[in-house]
C-alpha positions in Angstrom: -137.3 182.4 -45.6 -140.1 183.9 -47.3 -141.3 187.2 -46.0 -144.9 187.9 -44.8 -144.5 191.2 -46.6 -143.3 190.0 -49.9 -146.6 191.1 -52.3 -149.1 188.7 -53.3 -147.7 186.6 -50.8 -150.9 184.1 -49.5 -149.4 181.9 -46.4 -151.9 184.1 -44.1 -154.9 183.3 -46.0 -153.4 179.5 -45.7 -153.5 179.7 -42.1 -156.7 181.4 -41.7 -158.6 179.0 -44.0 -156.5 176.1 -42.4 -157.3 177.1 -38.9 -160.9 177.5 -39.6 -161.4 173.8 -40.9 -159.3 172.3 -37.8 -161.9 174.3 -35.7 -165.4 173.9 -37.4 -164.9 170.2 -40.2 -166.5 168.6 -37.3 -167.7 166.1 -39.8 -163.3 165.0 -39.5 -162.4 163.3 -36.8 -160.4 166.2 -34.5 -157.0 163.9 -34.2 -157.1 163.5 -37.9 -157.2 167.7 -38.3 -154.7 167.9 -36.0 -152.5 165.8 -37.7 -153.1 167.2 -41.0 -152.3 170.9 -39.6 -148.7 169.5 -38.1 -148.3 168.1 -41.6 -148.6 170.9 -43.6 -152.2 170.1 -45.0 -155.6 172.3 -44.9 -157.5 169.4 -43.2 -160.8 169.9 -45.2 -158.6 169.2 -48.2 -156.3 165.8 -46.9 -159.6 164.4 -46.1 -161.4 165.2 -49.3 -157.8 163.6 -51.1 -157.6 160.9 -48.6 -153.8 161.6 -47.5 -152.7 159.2 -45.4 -149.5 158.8 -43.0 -148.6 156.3 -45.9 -149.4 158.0 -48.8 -148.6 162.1 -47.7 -145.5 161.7 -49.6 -146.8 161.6 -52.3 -148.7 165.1 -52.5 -147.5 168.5 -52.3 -148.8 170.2 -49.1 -150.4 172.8 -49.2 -148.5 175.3 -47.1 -145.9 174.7 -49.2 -148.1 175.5 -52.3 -149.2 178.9 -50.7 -146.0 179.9 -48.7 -144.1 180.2 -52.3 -146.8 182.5 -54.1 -147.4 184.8 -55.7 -145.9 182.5 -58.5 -146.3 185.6 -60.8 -144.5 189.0 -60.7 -146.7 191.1 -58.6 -145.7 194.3 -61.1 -147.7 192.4 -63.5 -150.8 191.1 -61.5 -152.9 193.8 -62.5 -152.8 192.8 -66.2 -155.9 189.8 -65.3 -157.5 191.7 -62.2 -161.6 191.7 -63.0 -161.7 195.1 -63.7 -158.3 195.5 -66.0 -158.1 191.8 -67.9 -159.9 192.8 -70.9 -158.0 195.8 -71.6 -155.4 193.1 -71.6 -156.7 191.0 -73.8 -158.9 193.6 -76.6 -157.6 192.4 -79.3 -159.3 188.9 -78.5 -162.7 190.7 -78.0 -164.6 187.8 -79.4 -163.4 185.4 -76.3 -164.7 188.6 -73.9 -169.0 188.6 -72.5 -169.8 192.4 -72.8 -168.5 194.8 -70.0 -171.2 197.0 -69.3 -170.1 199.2 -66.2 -168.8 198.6 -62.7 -169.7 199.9 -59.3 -166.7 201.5 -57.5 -166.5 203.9 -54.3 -170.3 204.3 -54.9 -169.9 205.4 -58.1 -171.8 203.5 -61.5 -169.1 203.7 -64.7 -169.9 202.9 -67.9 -167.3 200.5 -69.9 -167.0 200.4 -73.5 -170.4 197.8 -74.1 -172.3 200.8 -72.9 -174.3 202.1 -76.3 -176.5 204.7 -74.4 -175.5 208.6 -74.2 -175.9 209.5 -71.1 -172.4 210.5 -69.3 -173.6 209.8 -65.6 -175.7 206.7 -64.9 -176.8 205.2 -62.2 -178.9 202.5 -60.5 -182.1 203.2 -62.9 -180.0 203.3 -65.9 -178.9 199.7 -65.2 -182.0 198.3 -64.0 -183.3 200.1 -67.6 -180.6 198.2 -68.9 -181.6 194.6 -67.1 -184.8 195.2 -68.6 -183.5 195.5 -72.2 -181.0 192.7 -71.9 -183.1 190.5 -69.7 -180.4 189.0 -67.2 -177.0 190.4 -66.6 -174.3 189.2 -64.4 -173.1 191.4 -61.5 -169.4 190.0 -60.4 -167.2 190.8 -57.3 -164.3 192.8 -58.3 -161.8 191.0 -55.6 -163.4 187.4 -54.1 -162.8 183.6 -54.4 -164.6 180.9 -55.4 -167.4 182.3 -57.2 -168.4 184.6 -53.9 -170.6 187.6 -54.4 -171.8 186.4 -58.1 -175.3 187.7 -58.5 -177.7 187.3 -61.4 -180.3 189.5 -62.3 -183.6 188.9 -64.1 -185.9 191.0 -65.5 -189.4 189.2 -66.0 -191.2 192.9 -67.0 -190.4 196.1 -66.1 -191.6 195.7 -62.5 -190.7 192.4 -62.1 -187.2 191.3 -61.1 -185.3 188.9 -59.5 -181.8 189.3 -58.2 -179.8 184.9 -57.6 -183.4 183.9 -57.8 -185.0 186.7 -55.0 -188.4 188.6 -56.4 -188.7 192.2 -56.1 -190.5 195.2 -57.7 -188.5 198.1 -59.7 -187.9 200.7 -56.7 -186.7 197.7 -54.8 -184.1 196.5 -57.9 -183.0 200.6 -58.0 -182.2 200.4 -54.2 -180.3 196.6 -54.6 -178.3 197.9 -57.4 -177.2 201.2 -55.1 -176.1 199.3 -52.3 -173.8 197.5 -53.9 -170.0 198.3 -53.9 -167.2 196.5 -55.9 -169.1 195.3 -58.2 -168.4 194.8 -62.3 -172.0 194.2 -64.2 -171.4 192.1 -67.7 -173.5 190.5 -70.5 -174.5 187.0 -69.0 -173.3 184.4 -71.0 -175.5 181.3 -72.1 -173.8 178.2 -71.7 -173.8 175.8 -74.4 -176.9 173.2 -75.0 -175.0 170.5 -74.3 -173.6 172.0 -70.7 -177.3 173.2 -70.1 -178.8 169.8 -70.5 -175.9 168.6 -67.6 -177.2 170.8 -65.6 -179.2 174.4 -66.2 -179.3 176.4 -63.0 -176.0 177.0 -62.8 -173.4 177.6 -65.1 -170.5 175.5 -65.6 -167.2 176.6 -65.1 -164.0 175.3 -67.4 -160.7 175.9 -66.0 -157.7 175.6 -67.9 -154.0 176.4 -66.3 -151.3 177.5 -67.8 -147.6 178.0 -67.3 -144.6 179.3 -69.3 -141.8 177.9 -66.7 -140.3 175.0 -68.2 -139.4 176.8 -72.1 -140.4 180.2 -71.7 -143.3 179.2 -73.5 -147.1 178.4 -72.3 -148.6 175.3 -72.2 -151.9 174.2 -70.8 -151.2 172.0 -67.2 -154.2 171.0 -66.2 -158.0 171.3 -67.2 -161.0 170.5 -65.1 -165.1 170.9 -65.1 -166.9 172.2 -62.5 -170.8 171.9 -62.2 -173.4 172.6 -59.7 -176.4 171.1 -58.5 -179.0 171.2 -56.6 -177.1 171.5 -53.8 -175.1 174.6 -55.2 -177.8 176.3 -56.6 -176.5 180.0 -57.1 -172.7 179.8 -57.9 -170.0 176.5 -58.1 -167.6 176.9 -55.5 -164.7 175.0 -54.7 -164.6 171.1 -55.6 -164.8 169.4 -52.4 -167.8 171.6 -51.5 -171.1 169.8 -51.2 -173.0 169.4 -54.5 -169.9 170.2 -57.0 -169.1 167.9 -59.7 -165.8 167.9 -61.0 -164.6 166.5 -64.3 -160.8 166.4 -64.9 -160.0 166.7 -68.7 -157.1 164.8 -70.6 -155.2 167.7 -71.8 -154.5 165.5 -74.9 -157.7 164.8 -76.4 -160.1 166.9 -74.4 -162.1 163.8 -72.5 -163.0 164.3 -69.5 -162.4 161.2 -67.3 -162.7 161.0 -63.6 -165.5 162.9 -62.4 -165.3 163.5 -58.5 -167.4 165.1 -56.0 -167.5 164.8 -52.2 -169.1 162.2 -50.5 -172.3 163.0 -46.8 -168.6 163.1 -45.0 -166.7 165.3 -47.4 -164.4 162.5 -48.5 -163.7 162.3 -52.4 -165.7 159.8 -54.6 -166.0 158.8 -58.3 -169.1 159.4 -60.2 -170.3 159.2 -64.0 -173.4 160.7 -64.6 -174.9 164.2 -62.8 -177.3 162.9 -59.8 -180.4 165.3 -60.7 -180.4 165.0 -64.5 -178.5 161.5 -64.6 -176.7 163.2 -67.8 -173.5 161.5 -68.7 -170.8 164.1 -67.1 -167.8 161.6 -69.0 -167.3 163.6 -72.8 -165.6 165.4 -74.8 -165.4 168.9 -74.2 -167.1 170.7 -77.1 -164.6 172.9 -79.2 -161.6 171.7 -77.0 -158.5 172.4 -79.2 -159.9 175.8 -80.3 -160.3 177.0 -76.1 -156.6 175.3 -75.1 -155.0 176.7 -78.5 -156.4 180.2 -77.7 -155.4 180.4 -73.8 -151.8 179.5 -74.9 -151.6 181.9 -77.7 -153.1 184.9 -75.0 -150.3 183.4 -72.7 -147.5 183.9 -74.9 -148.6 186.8 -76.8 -150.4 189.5 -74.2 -149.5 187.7 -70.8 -146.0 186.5 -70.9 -144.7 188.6 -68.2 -146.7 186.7 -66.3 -145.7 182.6 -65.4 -149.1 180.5 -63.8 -152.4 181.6 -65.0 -155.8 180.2 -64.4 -158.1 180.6 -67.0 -161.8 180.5 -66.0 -163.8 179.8 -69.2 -167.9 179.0 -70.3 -168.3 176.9 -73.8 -170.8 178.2 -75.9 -172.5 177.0 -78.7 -170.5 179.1 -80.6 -167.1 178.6 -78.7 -166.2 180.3 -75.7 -165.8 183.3 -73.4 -163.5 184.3 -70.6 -165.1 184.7 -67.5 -162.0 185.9 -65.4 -158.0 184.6 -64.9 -156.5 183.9 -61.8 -153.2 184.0 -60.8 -153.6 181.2 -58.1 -155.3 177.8 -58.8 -156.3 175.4 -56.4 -155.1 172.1 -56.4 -157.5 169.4 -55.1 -159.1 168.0 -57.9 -155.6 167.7 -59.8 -154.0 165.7 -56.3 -157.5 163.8 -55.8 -156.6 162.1 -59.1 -153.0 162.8 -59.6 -150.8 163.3 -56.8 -148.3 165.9 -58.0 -145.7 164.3 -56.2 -145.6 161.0 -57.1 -146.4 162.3 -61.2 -143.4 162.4 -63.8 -145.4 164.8 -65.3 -146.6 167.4 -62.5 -143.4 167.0 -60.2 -140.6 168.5 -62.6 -142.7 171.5 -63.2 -143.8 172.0 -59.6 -140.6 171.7 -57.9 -139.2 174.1 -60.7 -142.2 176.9 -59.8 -141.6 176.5 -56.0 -137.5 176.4 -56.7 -138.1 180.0 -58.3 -140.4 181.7 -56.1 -138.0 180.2 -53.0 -134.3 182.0 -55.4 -136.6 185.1 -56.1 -137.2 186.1 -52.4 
């Protein structure tokens, strides 16, 4: 049995986020939620994947994906927290947006991007600092799903704007000092062909790893996630309205099937974004470079640690690490490939889960 107290153990936050969609999806018929809580299913996600009485079989639910975690060794976690990760991973500085400072306990720290003098700062040193950089981002410490994310905009010295909200330079000083838990980073500018997909929000590239099978890393799964006007200020999780979702071949780099949610939150294929009409079916620029480079990291600064999630923005030039997690969802990967009914997902899967279960 595994304990509610084990560390890093998530079966709570299961239930809570389960329990929430069996009481609000009203857009999912209430027998059908019901029946996807008995069978071991967050219902929001079964009727985004379309599990069915004769096709469950076939996927892994998910309260068995989050009663076996934390799939990595919780005396390790803190090596990719927000606020620790690129101590971790110095040596690959180049990968790494600026750290500028983070706002703790009420308290403005300056990290090692931080060229100016002074020893204390505080908000007026980073709004002085918005208006020499021009935008920064401002990132929850502890959050999911992109929660929290603010960017901050300076159009002159008295003009800013904080996720797209006007306001004068007193105004910025007293935003910036109400915040708590907060890391502030250079902004990084997606590449041109990203920014023609779509420009008012960032893309997102995830790339999982896992060093189970050999002891050494390799790249599971890949996917693309994009917002629209819909999801104007940060992409959330796939089956969220207005989030396009393009799974990548591993192999070559292609990304393929490109889902979203349809008005009743059920999944559907799409090519092309539907406010730009871009082609969302491409290669992924600088492909083997990014999946070389997360695999190398793995093996050489994180192997202590077994299923990481790395959340990455192409550039132009190649790529930055926006964070890692140590817990990836898994409803773009079933929406396409049911890990249950793959020769390639199952083995690994079952082997994680048959770990975790011998390790409590």
């Amino acid at each position: 049995m595994i304990s509610l107290r084990r560390p890093g153990n998530l079966i709570l936050v299961y239930w809570k986020d389960t329990l929430q969609a069996c009481l609000h999806a009203t857009n999912i018929p209430l027998k059908y939620r019901i029946w996807a809580v008995l069978n071991g299913f967050n219902p929001e996600a079964a009727w985004f994947k379309r599990i069915t009485k004769s096709n469950k079989k076939d996927f892994l639910t998910d309260h068995t994906y989050y009663k076996n975690t934390p799939y990595n060794d919780p005396k390790y976690m803190y090596m990719v927290g927000k606020d620790h990760f690129r101590e971790t991973l110095k040596d690959y500085s180049e990968c790494l947006p600026k750290y500028y400072a983070g706002i703790k306990n009420n308290t403005i720290e300056k990290k090692d991007a931080w060229n100016e003098s002074n020893s204390d700062i505080g908000a007026s040193d980073i709004i002085n600092l918005l208006v020499k950089e021009k935008v920064l981002a401002f990132k929850r410490i502890s959050g999911r799903s992109g929660a929290g994310f603010i960017v901050g905009r300076c159009q002159s010295s008295d003009s800013f704007t904080f996720n797209d909200t006007p306001c004068n330079r007193q105004e910025a000083e007293q935003y910036i000092a109400s915040l708590d838990g907060y890391i502030i980073s250079e902004f990084v500018q997606q590449c041109s062909q990203y920014e023609k997909i779509w420009s008012k929000t960032t893309h997102t590239l995830r790339i999982q790893t896992c060093n189970i099978m050999n002891g050494k890393a390799e790249a599971v799964f890949a996917f693309l996630r994009f917002g629209s006007s819909k999801a104007l200020h940060f992409v959330s999780h796939i089956n969220a309205p207005g989030i396009y979702t393009a799974m990548i071949d591993i192999e070559t780099g292609q990304t393929n099937t490109v889902l979203t949610s349809d008005e009743r939150g059920r999944v559907i294929h799409v090519t092309a974004h539907p406010d730009t009409r871009a082609n969302l079916v491409c290669p992924v620029p600088h492909w083997d470079l990014v999946v070389s480079k997360c695999i190398e990291m793995h093996d050489k600064e994180l192997s202590k640690l077994t299923w990481l999630g790395w959340d990455i923005m192409i550039t132009d030039e190649g790529f930055r690490i926006l964070e890692i997690n140590t817990l990836s969802g898994l409803i773009g990967v079933e929406a396409t490939e049911p890990i249950l009914a793959s020769n390639r997902l199952k083995p690994l899967f079952l082997n994680l889960i048959h770990r975790n279960r011998n390790r409590s």
